[in-house]
N, C-alpha and C positions, 0 to 999 in steps of 0.2 A: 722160364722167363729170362732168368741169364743170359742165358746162351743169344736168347732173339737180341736179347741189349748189345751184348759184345760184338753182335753179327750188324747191329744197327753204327755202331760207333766205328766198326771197321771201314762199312762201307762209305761212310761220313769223312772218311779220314782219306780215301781213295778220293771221293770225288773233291779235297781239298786240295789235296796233293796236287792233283789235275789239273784244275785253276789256276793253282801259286804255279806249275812249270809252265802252263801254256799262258801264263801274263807277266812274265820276268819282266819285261821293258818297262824304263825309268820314265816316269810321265814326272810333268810338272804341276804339284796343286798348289794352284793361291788359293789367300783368303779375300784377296778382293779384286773386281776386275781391274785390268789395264789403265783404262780412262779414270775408273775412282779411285784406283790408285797414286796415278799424276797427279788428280787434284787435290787430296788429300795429302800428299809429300810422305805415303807409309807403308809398306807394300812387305807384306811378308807371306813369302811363298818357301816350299822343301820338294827336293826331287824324291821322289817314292816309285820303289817298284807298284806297279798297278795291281798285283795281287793284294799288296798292304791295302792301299786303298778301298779296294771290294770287300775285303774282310772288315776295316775299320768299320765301313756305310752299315754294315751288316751287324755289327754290333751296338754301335747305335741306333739303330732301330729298335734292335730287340729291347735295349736299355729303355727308351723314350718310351715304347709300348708298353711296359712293366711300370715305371712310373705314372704314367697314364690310367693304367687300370685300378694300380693303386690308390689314386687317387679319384678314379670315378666309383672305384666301391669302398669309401670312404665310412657313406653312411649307411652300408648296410652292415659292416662290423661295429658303426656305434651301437645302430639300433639290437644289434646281439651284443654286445657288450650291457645296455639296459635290457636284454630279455633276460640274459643270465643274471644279474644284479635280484631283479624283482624276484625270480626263483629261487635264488639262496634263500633271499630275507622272507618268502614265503614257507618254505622249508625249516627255517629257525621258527618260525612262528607257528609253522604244524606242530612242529617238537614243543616248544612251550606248550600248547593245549596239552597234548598228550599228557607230558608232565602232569598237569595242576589236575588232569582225569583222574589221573592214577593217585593222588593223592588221596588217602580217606578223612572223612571228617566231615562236618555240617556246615554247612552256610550259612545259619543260622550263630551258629557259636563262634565262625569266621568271623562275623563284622561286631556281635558282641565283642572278642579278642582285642580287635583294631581300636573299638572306643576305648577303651582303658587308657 
């Protein structure tokens, strides 16, 4: 299973490689366009090679998608978070029974005891 990872990560790295030389060229990315830039009076833009760019998009995504999922199985780790709770405290509470089983003695002379 190694080896398929290594062979996975290699070839990963070939076709990255691929991309970053065949998109060297310097592109211009703004953050906002032209016209709402003039009117606005704010405009900030960076020149980046275009491979940066397709790997940044691509990271981004994957991050937005990870938070997203996170956050939409939110409530299926609560509701396991309360399944394991009620199981503990069910489990303590088997053991208590067990306990007071294994104790010998009367019932009878237990709550005589108590009134005293």
């Amino acid at each position: 299973m190694r080896y398929i990872r290594y062979a996975f990560l290699a070839a990963l790295a070939v076709v990255l490689i691929t991309v970053a030389l065949a998109n060297r060229e310097s592109v211009l990315l703004r953050m906002l366009p032209e016209e709402l830039s003039g009117f606005l009076g704010w405009s900030w833009s960076v020149n980046l090679p275009l491979f940066i760019v397709i790997f940044l998009a691509i990271i981004a995504g994957v991050v937005i998608g990870f938070i997203w999922e996170w956050l939409r199985e939110h409530k299926h780790r609560a509701e396991g978070a309360r399944a394991r709770k009620a199981a503990v405290k069910l489990a303590h509470e088997v053991q208590d029974l067990k306990r007071e089983k294994q104790k010998p003695g009367d019932d009878v002379l237990a709550l005589l005891e108590d009134g005293r």
